[in-house]
C-alpha positions, -999 to 999 in steps of 0.1 A, spaced: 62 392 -75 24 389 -67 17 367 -34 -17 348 -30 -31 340 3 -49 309 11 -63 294 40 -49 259 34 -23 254 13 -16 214 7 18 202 -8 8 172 -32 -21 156 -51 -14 119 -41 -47 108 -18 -29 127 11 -33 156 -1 -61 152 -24 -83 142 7 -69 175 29 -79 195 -2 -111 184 -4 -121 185 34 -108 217 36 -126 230 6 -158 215 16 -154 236 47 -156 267 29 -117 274 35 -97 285 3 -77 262 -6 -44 259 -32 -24 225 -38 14 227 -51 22 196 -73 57 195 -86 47 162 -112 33 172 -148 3 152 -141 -19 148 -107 -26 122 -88 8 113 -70 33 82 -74 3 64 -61 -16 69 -94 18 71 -117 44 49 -103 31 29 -78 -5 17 -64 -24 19 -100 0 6 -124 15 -20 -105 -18 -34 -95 -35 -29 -134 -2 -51 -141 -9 -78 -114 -41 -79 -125 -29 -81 -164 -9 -111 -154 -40 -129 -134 -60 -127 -165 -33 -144 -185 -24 -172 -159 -61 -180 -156 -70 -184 -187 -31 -205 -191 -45 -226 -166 -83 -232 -175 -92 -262 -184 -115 -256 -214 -86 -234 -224 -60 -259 -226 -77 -287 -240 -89 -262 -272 -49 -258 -283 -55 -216 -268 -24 -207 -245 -17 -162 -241 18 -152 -237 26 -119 -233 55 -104 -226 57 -75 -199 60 -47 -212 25 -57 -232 13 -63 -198 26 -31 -184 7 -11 -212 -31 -22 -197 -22 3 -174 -17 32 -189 -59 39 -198 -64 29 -157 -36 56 -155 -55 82 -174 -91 81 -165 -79 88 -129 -62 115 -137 -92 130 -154 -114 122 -130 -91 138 -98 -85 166 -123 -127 174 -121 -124 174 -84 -100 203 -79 -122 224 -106 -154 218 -92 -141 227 -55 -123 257 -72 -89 247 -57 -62 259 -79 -31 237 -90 2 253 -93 27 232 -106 62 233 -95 90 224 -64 72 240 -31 103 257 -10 92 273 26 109 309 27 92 315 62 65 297 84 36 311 60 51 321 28 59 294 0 84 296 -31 70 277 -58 99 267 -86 87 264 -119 100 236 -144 103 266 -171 125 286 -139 101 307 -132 92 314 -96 57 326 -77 44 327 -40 15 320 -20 10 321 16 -13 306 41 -24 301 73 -24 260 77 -2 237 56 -4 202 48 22 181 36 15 153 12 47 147 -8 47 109 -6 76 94 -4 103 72 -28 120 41 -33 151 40 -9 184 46 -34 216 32 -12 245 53 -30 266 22 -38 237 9 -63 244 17 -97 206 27 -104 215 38 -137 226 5 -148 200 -13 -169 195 -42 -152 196 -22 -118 155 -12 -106 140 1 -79 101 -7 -79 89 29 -100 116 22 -126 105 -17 -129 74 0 -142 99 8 -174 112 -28 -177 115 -38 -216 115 -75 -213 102 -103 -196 137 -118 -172 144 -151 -172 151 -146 -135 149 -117 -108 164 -116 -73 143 -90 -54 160 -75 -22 140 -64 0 112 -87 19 83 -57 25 51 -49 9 62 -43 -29 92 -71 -27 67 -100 -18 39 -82 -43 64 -89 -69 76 -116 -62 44 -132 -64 41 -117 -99 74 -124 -116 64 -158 -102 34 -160 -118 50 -148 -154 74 -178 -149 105 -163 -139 125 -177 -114 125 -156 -84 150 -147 -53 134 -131 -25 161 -117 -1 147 -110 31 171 -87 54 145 -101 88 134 -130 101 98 -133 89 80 -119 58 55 -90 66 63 -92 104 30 -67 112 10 -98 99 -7 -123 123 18 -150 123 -4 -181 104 -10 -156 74 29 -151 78 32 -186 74 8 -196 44 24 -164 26 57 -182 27 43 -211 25 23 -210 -10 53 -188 -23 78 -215 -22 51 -238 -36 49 -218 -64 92 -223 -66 95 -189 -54 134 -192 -32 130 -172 -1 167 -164 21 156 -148 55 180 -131 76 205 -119 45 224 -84 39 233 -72 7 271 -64 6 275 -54 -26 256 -49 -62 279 -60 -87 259 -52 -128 271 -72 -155 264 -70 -189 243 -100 -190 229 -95 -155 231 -86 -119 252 -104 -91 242 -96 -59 268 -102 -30 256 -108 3 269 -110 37 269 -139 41 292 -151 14 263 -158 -13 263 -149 -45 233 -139 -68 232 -138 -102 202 -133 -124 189 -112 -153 174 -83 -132 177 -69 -97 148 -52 -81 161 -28 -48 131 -33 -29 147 -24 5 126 4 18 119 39 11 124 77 17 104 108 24 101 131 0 106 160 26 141 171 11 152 204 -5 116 220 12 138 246 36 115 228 66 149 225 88 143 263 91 109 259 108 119 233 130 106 205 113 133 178 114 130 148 95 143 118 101 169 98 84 146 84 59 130 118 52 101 107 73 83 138 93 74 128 129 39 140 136 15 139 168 -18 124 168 -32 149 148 -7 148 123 9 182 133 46 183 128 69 204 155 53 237 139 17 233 149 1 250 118 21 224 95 8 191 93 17 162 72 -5 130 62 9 98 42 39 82 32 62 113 42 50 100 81 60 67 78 39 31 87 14 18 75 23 41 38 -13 27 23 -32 47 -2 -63 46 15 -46 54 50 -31 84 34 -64 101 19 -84 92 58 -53 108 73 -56 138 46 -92 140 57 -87 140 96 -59 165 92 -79 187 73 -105 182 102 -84 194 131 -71 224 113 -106 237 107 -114 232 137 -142 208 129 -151 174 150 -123 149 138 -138 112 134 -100 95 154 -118 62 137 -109 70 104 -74 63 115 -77 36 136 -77 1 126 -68 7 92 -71 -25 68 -44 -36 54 -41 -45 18 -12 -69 2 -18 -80 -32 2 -110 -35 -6 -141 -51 -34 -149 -35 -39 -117 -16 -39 -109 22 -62 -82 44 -60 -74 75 -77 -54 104 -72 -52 140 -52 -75 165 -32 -100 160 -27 -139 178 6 -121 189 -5 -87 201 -36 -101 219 -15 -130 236 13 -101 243 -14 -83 264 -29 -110 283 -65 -110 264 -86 -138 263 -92 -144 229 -104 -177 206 -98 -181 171 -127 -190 146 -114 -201 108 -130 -206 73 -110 -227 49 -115 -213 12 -115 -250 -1 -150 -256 23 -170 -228 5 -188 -235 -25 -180 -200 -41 -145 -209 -41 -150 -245 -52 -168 -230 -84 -144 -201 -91 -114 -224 -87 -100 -199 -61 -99 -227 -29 -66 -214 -14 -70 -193 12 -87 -187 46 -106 -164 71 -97 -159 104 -118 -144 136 -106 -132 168 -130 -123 194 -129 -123 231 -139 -155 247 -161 -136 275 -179 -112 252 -176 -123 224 -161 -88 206 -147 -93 174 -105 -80 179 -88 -95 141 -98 -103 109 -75 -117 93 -84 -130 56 -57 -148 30 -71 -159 -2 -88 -148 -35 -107 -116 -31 -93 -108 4 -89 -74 4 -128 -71 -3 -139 -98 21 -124 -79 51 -145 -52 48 -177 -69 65 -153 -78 92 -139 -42 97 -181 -27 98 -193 -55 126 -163 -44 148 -164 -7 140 -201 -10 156 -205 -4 193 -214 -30 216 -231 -55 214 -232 -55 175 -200 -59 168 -196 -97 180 -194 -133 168 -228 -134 171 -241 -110 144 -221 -133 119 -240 -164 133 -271 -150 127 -272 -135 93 -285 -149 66 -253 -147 38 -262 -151 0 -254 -186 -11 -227 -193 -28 -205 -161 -19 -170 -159 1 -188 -135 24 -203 -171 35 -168 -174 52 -182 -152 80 -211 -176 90 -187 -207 87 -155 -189 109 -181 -180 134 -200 -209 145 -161 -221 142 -151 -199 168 -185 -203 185 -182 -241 190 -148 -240 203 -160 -221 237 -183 -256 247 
């Protein structure tokens, strides 16, 4: 059996991996990826990130032209059923797989397909689907394999009526009603869209608050517009038993609760995808969620082995995963490593409307004893909004009452996951550009919800006289 030897050799094509490959490349290292899926690109382009948020998006067109006015009053309604809805994805699907596929070529990094296996610290089995079997070895690793829903081994997954949020993906109707367990991320995402397709919707939240990383009033109006919109939301509830039926799913819970509707979606966490990998042998222990601990540089307990995205754990974002690829890359070069890149990293929740996030929180910066005053921006104040029809939401500012620094942006509303962006430059500047007052005085296009800056700011401003 012929081995090839590689500098880098990255596990994955997910944007972990895909942004090790390419720093490492551009580095003049040689550089091979292992990719066990038929097509690059990771769950986050195939079962996750892409398709779910082609499908929200699907189901905003619909709803909004449902709900227009001109619309309505011409006799023109669109009802579509999921699956149809599902299907928009699919050409989203395949132009980014064709255009990731480019970027390995033209960095001549090779793509072997197949299950990656360590036999030592430097030498990798690589399993074919077709059984056959080939090695490379290298000097640095890094390890991208995402991760997967959580699968509790009393859940009948293979029941029909039983999902987890990849499988959903495959759902052949639209349900009458869905009880979503699990509170996180994806549960609230889709609970907001089943919502929005007219299904009745249980949320079953095993804590006390939705999203608890959030700022607490971006908590609130999350729960708060999601029972408006009749979604049922039972905090503090464990499941204690999945029981399928033929004409539905009745979910037991602790409590003594019982419920029934036409679909279950397991929403409750997930798992590393660090199994079967032989990485016990190199003293890299993961933990019981298949989650690999790593250091700030993202090396594992063998120092020439790193690993970058979901397999680590929190915050499991797309874009965290390819800066954390990057930075990884970086250290294992040996090149300057920009610790920015994974600081303060946005976050992004596309509910209905959508939330963003970057830096502190009300909670964290009254935890720590800092100063801080609040400046907001209502959506239903701006004239953008008042045009689009989009007037629910809100930006938030924190800064520091002495100096002014912007600490948290904190944004809930149409477009929200844009609109934090400005936000996250002004405080990535260093002092005194990134304060309340570079907002105050800059001149924002009229109408635009980047006006929201300019209004949250003198907010904020006039609150410290």
């Amino acid at each position: 059996m012929s081995v090839q030897h590689f500098d880098v050799v990255v596990i994955g094509t997910g944007p972990g991996g895909e942004g090790a490959a390419m720093q490492a490349a551009k580095s003049g290292k040689t550089v091979a990826v292992i990719e066990r899926a038929s097509r690059i690109g990771g769950t986050c382009t195939h079962t996750a990130t892409i398709p779910s948020k082609a499908l929200r998006y699907a189901i905003f067109q619909m709803t909004e032209a449902n709900n227009n006015k001109l619309f309505r009053e011409a006799g023109l309604s669109v009802q579509l059923s999921f699956p149809d809805l599902r299907r928009s994805a699919k050409s989203v699907i395949d132009q980014q797989v064709d255009m990731r596929r480019t970027f390995y070529e033209r960095n001549q990094v090779p793509v072997f397909a197949g299950h990656a296996r360590f036999v030592d610290s430097h030498t990798i089995e690589i399993v074919q689907t077709s059984g056959g079997h080939q090695r490379v070895t290298g000097d640095a690793f890094v390890l991208a394999m995402g991760a997967r829903p959580y699968r509790p081994t009393d859940v009948d997954f293979t029941h029909p009526r039983v999902f987890d949020s990849e499988t959903l993906l495959n759902l052949s109707f639209t349900p009458h009603s869905i009880t979503i367990y699990g509170a996180g991320v994806i549960g609230c995402e889709y609970a907001s869209m089943f919502r929005n397709l007219g299904t009745k919707v249980n949320l079953v939240n095993t804590r006390d608050k939705l999203l608890e990383f959030l700022d607490d009033e971006i908590i609130d109006a999350l729960a708060y517009h999601l029972r408006e919109r009749g979604v049922l939301i039972r905090h503090r509830e464990e499941c204690q038993r999945v029981e399928p039926c033929d004409d539905g799913v009745i979910l037991h819970l602790k409590s003594g609760k019982q419920l029934k509707t036409d679909v279950l979606l397991w929403a409750n966490g997930r798992t590393g995808n660090s199994d079967e990998m032989g990485l016990e042998a190199l003293g890299v222990i993961p933990d019981r969620r298949g989650n690999l601990p790593v250091n700030d540089n993202f090396q594992t307990a063998a120092p020439h082995i790193y690993a970058v995205g979901d397999v680590v754990g929190y915050p499991s974002l797309a874009s965290a995963a390819y800066v954390q690829g990057r930075f990884a890359a970086s250290h294992l070069v040996g090149e300057p490593c920009e610790r920015a890149m994974v600081q303060d990293i946005p976050t992004g929740i596309y509910t209905s409307p959508e939330i963003s996030s970057v830096g502190r929180t009300e909670r964290e910066l009254t935890e720590a004893n800092v100063p801080y005053e609040v400046g907001q921006a209502l959506f239903r104040s701006l004239a953008r909004a008042q045009i689009t029809g989009q007037t629910v939401g809100m930006l938030k500012l924190l800064f520091h009452r002495e100096t002014k620094e912007i600490l948290g942006v904190h944004c809930f509303g149409g477009s929200a996951s844009e609109i934090v962006h400005i936000g996250q430059a002004i405080m990535s500047q260093p002092a005194p550009n990134n304060t309340l007052m570079y907002f105050i005085n800059t001149t924002f296009n009229y109408p635009t919800m980047a006006e929201a800056y300019r209004v949250a700011a003198l907010n904020g401003y006039n609150r410290l006289f």
